[in-house]
C-alpha positions as CSV (number, residue, x, y, z in Angstrom):
1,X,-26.9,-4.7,16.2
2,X,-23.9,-2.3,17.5
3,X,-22.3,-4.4,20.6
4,X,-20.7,-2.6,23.5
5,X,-17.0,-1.7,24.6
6,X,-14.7,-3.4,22.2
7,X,-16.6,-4.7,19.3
8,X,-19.4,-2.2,19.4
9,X,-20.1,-1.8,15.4
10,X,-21.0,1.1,13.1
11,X,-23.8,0.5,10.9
12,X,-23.2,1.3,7.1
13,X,-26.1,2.8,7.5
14,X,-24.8,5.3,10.4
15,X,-21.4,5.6,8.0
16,X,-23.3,6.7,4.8
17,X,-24.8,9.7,6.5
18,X,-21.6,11.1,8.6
19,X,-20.3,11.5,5.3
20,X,-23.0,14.7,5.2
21,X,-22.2,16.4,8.0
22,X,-20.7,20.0,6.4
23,X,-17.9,20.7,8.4
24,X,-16.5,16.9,6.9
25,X,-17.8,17.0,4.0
26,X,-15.3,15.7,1.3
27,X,-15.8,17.3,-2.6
28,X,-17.5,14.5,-5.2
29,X,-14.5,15.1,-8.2
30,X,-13.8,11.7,-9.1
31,X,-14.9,8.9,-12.0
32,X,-13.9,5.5,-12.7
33,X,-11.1,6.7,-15.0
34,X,-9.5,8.9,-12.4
35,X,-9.5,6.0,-10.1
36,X,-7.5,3.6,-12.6
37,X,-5.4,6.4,-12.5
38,X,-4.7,6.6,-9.3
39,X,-4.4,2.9,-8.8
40,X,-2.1,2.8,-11.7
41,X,-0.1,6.0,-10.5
42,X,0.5,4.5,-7.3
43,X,1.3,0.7,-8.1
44,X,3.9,1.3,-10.7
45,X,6.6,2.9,-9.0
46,X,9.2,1.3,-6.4
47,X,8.6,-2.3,-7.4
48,X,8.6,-2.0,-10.9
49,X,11.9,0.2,-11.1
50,X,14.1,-1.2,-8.1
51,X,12.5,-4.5,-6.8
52,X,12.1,-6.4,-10.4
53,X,16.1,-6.5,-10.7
54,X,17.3,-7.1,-7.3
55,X,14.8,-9.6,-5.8
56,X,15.7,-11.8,-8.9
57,X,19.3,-11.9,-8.3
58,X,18.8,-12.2,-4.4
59,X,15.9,-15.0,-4.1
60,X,14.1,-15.9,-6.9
61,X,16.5,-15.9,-10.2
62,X,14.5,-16.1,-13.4
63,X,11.5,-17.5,-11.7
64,X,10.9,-13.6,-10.4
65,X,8.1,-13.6,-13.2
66,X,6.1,-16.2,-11.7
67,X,6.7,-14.9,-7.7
68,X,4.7,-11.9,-9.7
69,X,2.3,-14.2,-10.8
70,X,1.6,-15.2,-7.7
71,X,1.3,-12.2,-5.8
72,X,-0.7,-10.7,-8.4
73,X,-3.6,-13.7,-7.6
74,X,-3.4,-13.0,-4.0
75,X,-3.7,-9.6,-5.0
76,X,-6.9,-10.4,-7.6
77,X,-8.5,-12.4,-4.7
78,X,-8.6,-10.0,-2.2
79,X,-9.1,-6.9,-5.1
80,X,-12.0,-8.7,-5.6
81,X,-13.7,-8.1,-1.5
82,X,-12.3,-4.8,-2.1
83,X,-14.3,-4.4,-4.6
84,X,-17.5,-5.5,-2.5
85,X,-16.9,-3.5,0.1
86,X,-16.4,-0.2,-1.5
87,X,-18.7,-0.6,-3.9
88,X,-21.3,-1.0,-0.6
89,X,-20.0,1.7,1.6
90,X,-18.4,4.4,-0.2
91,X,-17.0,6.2,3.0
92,X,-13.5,7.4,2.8
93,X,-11.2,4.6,5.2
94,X,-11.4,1.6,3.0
95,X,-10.1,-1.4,5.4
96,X,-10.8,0.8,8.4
97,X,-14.0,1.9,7.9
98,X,-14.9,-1.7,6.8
99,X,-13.8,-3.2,9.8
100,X,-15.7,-1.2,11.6
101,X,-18.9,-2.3,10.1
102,X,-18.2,-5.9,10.6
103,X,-15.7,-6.7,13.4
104,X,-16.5,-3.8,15.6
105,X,-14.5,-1.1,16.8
106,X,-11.0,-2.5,18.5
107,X,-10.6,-4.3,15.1
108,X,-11.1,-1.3,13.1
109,X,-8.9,0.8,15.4
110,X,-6.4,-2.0,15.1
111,X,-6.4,-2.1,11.5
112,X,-6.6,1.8,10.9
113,X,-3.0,1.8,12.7
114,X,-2.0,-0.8,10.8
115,X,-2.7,1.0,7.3
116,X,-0.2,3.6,9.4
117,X,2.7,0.8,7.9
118,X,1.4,0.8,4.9
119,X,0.9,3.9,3.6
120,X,2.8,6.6,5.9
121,X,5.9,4.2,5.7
122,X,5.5,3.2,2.1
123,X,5.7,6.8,1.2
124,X,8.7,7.2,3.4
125,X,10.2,4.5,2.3
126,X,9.5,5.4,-1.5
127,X,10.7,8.9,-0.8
128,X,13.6,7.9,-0.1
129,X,14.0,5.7,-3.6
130,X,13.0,9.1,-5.0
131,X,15.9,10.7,-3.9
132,X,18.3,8.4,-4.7
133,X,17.2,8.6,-8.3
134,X,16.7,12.0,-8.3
135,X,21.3,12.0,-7.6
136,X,21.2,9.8,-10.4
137,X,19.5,11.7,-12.6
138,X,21.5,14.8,-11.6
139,X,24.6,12.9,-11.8
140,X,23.4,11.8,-15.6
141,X,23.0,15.7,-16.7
142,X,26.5,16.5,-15.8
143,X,25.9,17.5,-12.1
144,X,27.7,16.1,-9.6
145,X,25.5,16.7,-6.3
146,X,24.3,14.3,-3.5
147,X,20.5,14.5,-2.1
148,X,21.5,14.2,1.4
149,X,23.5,16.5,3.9
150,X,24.8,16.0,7.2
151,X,23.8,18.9,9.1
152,X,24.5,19.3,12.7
153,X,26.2,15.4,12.4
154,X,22.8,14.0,11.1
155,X,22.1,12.9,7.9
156,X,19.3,14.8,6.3
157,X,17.8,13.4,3.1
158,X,16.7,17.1,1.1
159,X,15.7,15.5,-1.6
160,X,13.1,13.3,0.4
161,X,12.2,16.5,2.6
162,X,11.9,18.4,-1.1
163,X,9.4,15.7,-2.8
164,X,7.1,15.3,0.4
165,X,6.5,18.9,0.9
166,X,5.7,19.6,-2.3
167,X,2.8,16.5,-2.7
168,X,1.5,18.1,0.7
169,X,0.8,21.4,-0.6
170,X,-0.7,19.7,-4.2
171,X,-2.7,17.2,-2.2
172,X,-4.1,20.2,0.2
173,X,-4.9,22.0,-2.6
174,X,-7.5,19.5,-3.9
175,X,-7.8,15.5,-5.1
176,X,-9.2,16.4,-8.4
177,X,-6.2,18.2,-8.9
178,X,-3.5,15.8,-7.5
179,X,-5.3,13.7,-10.3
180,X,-4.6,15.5,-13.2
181,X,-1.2,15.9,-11.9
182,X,-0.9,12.2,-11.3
183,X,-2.5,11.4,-14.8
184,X,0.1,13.3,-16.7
185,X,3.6,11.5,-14.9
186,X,1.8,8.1,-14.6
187,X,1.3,8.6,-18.4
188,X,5.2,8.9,-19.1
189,X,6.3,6.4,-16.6
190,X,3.7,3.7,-18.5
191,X,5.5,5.1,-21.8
192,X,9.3,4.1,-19.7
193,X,8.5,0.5,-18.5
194,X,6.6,0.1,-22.4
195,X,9.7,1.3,-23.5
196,X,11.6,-1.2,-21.6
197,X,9.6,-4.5,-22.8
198,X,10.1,-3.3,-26.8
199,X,13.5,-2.3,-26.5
200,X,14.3,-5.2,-24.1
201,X,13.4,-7.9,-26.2
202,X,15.9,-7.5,-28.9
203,X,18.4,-8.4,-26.4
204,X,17.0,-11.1,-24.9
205,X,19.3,-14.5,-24.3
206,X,17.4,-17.7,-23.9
207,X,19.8,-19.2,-22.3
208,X,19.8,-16.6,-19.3
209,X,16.8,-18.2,-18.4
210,X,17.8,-21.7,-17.7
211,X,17.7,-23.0,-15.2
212,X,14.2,-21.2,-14.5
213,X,14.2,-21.6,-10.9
214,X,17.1,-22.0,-9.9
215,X,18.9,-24.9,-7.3
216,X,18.8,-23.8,-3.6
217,X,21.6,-22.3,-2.7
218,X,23.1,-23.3,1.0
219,X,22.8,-20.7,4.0
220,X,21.1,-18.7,1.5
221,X,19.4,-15.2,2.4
222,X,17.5,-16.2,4.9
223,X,20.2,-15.8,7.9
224,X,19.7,-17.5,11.0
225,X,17.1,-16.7,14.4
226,X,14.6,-13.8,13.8
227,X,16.6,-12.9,10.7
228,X,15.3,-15.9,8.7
229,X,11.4,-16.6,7.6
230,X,8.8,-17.1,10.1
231,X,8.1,-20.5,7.9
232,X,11.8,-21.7,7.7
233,X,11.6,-20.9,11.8
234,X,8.8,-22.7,12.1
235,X,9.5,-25.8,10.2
236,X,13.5,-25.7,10.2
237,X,13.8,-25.4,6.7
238,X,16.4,-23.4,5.9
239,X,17.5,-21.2,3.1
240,X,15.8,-19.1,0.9
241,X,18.0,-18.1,-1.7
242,X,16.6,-20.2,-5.2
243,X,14.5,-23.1,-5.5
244,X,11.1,-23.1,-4.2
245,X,11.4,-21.5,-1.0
246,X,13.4,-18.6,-3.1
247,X,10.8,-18.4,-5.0
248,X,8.2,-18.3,-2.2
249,X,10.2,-15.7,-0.4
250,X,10.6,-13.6,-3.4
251,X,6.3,-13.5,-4.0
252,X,6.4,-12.1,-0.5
253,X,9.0,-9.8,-1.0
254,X,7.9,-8.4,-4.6
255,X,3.9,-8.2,-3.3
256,X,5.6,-4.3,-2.4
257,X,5.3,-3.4,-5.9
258,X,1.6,-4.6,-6.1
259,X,1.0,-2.0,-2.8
260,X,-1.4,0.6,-3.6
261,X,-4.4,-0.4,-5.4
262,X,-6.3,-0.9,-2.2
263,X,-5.7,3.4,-1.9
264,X,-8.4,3.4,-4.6
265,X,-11.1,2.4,-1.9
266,X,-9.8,5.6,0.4
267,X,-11.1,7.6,-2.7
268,X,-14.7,6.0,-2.3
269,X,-16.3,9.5,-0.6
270,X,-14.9,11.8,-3.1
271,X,-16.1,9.4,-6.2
272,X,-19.1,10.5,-8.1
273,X,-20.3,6.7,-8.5
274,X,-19.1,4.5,-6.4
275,X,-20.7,1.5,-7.2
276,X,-19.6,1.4,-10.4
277,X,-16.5,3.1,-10.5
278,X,-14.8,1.7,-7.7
279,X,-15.1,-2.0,-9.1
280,X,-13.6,-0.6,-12.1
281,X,-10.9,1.5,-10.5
282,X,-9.6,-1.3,-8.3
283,X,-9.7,-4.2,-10.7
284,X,-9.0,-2.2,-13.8
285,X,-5.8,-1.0,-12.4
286,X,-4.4,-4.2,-11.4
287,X,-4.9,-5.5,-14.5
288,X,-3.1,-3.2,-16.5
289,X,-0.3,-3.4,-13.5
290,X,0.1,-7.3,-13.5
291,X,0.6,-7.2,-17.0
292,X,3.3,-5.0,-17.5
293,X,4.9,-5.8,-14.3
294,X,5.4,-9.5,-15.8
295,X,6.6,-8.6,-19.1
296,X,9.4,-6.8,-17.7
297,X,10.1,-9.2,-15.2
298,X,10.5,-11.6,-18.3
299,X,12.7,-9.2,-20.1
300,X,15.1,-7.8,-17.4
301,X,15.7,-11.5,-16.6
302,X,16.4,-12.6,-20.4
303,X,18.8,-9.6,-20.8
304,X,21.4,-10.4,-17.9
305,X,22.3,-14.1,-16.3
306,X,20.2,-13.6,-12.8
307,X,23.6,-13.8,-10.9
308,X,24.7,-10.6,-12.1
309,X,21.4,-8.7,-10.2
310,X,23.0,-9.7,-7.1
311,X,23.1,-7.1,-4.0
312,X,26.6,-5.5,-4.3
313,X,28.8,-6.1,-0.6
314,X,28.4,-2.2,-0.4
315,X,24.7,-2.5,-0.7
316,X,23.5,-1.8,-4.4
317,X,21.1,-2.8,-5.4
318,X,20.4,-3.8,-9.3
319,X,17.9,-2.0,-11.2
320,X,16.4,-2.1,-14.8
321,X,18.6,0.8,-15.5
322,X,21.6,-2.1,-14.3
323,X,20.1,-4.3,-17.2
324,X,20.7,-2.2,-19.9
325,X,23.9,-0.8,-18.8
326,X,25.1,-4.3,-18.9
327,X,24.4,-4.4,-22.5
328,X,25.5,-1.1,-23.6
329,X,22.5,1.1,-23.7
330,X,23.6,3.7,-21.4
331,X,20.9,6.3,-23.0
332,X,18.3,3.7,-22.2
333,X,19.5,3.7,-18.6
334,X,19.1,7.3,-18.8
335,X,16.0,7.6,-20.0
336,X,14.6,4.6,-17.4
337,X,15.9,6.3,-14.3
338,X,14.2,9.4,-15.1
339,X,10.9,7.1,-16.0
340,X,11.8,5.7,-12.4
341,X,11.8,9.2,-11.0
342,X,8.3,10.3,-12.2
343,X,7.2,6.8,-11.4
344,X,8.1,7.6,-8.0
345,X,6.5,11.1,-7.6
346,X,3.1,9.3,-7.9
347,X,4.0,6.6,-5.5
348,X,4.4,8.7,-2.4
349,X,1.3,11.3,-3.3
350,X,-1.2,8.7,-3.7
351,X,0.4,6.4,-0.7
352,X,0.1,9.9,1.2
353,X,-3.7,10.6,0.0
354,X,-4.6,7.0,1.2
355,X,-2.9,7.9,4.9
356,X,-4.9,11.0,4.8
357,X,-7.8,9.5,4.1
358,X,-8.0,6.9,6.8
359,X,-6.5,9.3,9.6
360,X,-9.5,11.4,8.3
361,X,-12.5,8.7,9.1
362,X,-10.7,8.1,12.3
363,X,-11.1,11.4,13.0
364,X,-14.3,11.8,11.9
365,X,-15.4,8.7,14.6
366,X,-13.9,10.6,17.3
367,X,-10.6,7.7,17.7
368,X,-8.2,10.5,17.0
369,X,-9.0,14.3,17.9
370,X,-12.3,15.3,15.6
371,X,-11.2,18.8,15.0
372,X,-8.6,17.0,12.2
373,X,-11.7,16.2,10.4
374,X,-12.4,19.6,9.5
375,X,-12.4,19.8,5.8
376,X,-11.0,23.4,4.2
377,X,-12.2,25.7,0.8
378,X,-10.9,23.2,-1.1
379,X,-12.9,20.5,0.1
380,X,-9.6,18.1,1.8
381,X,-8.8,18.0,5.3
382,X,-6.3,20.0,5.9
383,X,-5.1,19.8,9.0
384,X,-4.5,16.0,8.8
385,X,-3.1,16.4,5.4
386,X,-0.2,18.7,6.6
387,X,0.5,15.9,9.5
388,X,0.6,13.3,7.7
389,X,3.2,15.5,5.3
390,X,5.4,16.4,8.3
391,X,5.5,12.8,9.6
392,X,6.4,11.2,6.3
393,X,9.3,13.6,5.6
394,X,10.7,13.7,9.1
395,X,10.9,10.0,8.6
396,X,11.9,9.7,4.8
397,X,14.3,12.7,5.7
398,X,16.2,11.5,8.5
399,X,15.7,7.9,9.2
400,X,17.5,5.1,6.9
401,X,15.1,3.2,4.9
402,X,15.9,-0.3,6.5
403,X,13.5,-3.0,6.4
404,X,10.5,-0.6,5.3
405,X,9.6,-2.7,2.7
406,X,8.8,-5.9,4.8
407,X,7.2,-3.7,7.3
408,X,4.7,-2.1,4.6
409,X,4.3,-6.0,3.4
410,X,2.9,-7.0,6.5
411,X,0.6,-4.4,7.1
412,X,-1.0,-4.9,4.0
413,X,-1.4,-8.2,3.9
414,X,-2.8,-8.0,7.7
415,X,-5.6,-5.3,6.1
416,X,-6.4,-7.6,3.0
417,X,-6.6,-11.1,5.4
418,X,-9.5,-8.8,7.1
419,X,-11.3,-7.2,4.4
420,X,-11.7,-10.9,2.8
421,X,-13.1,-11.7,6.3
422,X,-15.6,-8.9,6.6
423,X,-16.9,-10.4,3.4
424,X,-18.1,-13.1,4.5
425,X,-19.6,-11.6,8.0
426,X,-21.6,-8.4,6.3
427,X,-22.6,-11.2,3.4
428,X,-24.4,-12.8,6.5
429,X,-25.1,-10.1,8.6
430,X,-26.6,-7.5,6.2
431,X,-27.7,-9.6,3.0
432,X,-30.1,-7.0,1.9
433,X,-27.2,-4.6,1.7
434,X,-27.4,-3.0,-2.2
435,X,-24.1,-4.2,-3.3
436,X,-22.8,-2.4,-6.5
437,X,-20.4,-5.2,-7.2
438,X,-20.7,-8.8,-5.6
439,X,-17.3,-11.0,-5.2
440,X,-18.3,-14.5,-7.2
441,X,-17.9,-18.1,-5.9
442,X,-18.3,-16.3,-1.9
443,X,-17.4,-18.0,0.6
444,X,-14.4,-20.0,-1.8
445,X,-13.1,-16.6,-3.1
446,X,-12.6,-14.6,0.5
447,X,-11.4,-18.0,1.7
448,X,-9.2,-18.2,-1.1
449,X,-7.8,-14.5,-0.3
450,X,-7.5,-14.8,3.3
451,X,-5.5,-18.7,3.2
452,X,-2.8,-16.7,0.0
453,X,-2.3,-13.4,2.4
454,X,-1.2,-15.8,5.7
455,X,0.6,-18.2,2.9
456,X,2.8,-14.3,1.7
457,X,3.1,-13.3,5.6
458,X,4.6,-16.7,6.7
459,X,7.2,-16.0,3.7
460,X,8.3,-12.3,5.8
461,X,10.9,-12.7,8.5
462,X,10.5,-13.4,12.0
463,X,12.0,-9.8,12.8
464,X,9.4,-8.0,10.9
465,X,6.2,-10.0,12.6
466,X,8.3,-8.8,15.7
467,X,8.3,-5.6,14.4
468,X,4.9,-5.1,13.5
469,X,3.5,-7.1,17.0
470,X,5.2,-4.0,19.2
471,X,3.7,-1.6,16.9
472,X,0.3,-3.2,17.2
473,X,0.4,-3.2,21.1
474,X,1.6,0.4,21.0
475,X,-1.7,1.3,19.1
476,X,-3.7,-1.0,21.6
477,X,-1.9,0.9,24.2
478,X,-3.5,4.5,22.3
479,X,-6.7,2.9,21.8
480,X,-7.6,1.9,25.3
481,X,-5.9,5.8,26.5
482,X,-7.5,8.4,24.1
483,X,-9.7,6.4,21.5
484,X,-12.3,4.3,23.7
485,X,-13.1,7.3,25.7
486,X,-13.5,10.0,22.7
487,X,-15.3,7.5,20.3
488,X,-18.5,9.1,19.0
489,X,-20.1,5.7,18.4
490,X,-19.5,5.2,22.2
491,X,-21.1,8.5,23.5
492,X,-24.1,7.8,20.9
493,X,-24.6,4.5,23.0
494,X,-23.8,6.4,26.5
495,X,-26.1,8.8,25.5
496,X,-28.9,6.6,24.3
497,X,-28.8,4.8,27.9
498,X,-29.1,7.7,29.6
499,X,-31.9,9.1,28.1
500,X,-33.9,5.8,28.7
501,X,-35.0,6.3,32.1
502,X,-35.9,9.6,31.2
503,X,-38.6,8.2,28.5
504,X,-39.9,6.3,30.8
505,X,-41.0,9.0,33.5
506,X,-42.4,11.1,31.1
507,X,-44.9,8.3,30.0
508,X,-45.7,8.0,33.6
509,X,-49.2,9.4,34.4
């Protein structure tokens, strides 16, 4: 039953048919194969190429393959209630729109800003990777030319501001072609990191992976106050540079590369079959990704001695590109940095076509203005597509990158700890829901997924939870001004109460 005020509930029911109404209507292109594109497209970027390197030579040393290991199963686990979910209400939104069903609508506004981290500063944050690759690979050709500009004494990032508006304009013009696109430079950054693992091996030391995880080292990364873990904070244990806690801290931190394939349930209203292909899509993609991303964690680490990924004092940050430099194979560095760029490209368009997606069925409920619902010729909302563009370049473009990463890492596991959750409500709430895909061993699977996500967000530092608590109360503070009031859900139920009374008098004799 929908409740009222705060936790008033859309029925799937109700959700299924909004998704007719012709002025929001979004085009049916997509199969399962497109969607294991996407998924692919969008997970193999950043992490792969910049995070593998680094976070093994800051936190976790060797021992990087397994903090992949264990951010892919917290991944699997809550892939899994994706999969429920989007195989039962293919509506565009994903953790939004399921929210909505199950914990009413304050938690699905709640979590609709919070996918706001996630993808609009993911793709800002990736952007900005892009550009720094993109000097890289310019410098690499012979010309000497930096992506950023200071203009009028700021620092403007063109090469940021270049990439983001040309994924607007490709992503306006329609989904099924922003697939194509993304098929063909997913394909040749697959071909890169393959390229990586065979070429890798044959320089592989054994004895650059011993010790495996190694000692704790004092003081450590972890810093002191808000700077350190919100675990070491809590329980006083300090350091997180090597041994467990290193290792612990480096699954949270490297979780970013695994960021994306949750975009594949925004697709869900623009897929042909849902049931079956979003299953597919979602845990076909991370399949493929888990694998690779471990056998190159295995390699990078076997090529260098983990100390030598360290964080340079000016701020450097090892790549795989650093690996085979080490060892000589400066066309192999070549070759990876442009595999890194294309990787990129795909990162930021489908982390921007997720964005749009969920800013659309917020739209489309009334919680942000429902004229930026309005779908155009080419069957994508334009208006909120050309936002969201604007917004991600202004920040890729002229903000400095920061502590994006943990930020996005938050969000998303925030979004996952409540799709697991709505599991387990609509399992009781609506069992005779068709369910195109069921999540096995329910309720030790969602329970599973939630207990992993808290485990990875304990592991972020006290500054971000900081950070992303004021962001949360500034988006309770929009709810309760603009969204309440204009929420078509709650003028449906105004509505209905009025009328009443009405009824009644007519039956009067």
């Amino acid at each position: 039953m929908p409740g009222n005020g705060l936790w008033r509930t859309k029925s799937i029911e109700q959700s299924i048919a909004d998704t007719d109404e012709p002025d929001t209507k979004l085009r049916k292109d997509l199969t399962a194969w497109d969607l294991t594109v996407f998924g692919v497209a969008v997970v193999i970027g950043a992490g792969i190429f910049t995070l593998t390197a680094s976070t093994a030579g800051n936190l976790a040393g060797p021992s990087v393959s397994l903090a992949f290991v264990l951010a892919a199963i917290a991944c699997a686990l809550a892939a899994l209630c994706y999969a429920e979910f989007a195989s039962t209400v293919p509506v565009a939104g994903s953790a939004y729109t399921f929210s909505y069903a199950t914990f009413g609508e304050f938690v699905a506004w709640i979590i609709g800003w919070d996918l706001v981290l996630e993808f609009a500063v993911g793709s800002a944050a990736v952007a900005k990777g892009w550009s720094i690759y993109l000097q890289t690979v310019l410098k690499q050709m012979g010309i000497e030319v930096k992506t950023t500009a200071v203009i009028g004494g700021i620092d403007v990032d063109w090469g940021s501001l270049l990439l983001v508006g040309g994924l607007t304009v490709l992503l306006i013009v329609g989904t099924k072609l922003s697939s194509r696109v993304s098929a063909v430079i997913t394909a040749i950054k697959v071909a890169v990191v393959l390229l990586v693992i065979v070429l890798g091996i044959g320089y592989i030391k054994a004895e650059n992976y011993s010790p495996y995880i190694p000692p704790a080292a004092e003081g450590g990364t972890a810093g002191s106050g808000l700077e350190q873990s919100l675990f070491s904070l809590i329980t006083g244990y300090g350091g997180s540079t090597y041994g467990v806690l290193g290792l612990l801290a480096a699954a949270s931190l490297v979780f970013f590369a695994f960021i994306g394939f949750d975009v594949v349930a925004t697709t869900a209203e623009e897929t042909k079959n849902p049931q079956k292909a979003l299953p597919r899509g979602i845990l076909g993609s991370l399949a493929i990704v888990t694998v690779l991303y471990v056998a190159v964690s295995l390699v990078i680490t076997g090529m260098v001695p983990y100390d030598k990924l360290k964080t340079q004092p000016d701020g450097t940050r090892a790549t795989l590109a650093s690996a085979f430099s080490d060892n000589g194979v400066d066309w192999a560095a070549t070759v990876i940095s442009v595999g890194a760029l294309a990787g990129l490209t795909t990162v930021v368009m489908v982390l921007m076509l997720g964005q749009t997606r969920v800013l659309f069925a917020m739209s489309r409920d009334g919680l942000l203005p429902r004229g930026l619902s309005k779908t155009g010729t080419h069957g994508t909302p334009v208006k909120i597509t050309a936002i969201v563009g604007v917004l991600v370049a202004i920040a890729a473009g002229f903000f400095p990158a920061g502590k994006l990463e943990e930020m996005v890492n938050v969000g998303t596991l925030f979004a996952f700890v409540l799709v697991s959750g709505g599991v387990l409500v609509l399992r009781k709430t609506r069992p005779d829901l068709p369910r195109g895909f069921k999540v096995p061993l329910v309720p030790l699977v969602p329970i599973l997924a939630i207990l992993s996500c808290l485990w990875l967000m304990l592991n972020l530092t006290a500054l971000t939870w900081v950070r992303f608590i004021v962001w949360m109360l500034l988006g309770t503070v929009v709810y309760f001004a603009y969204s309440r009031r204009n929420s078509v859900l709650g003028k449906r139920g105004q509505a209905a109460v009025h009328a009443e009374p009405v009824i009644k008098r007519d039956e009067e004799p």
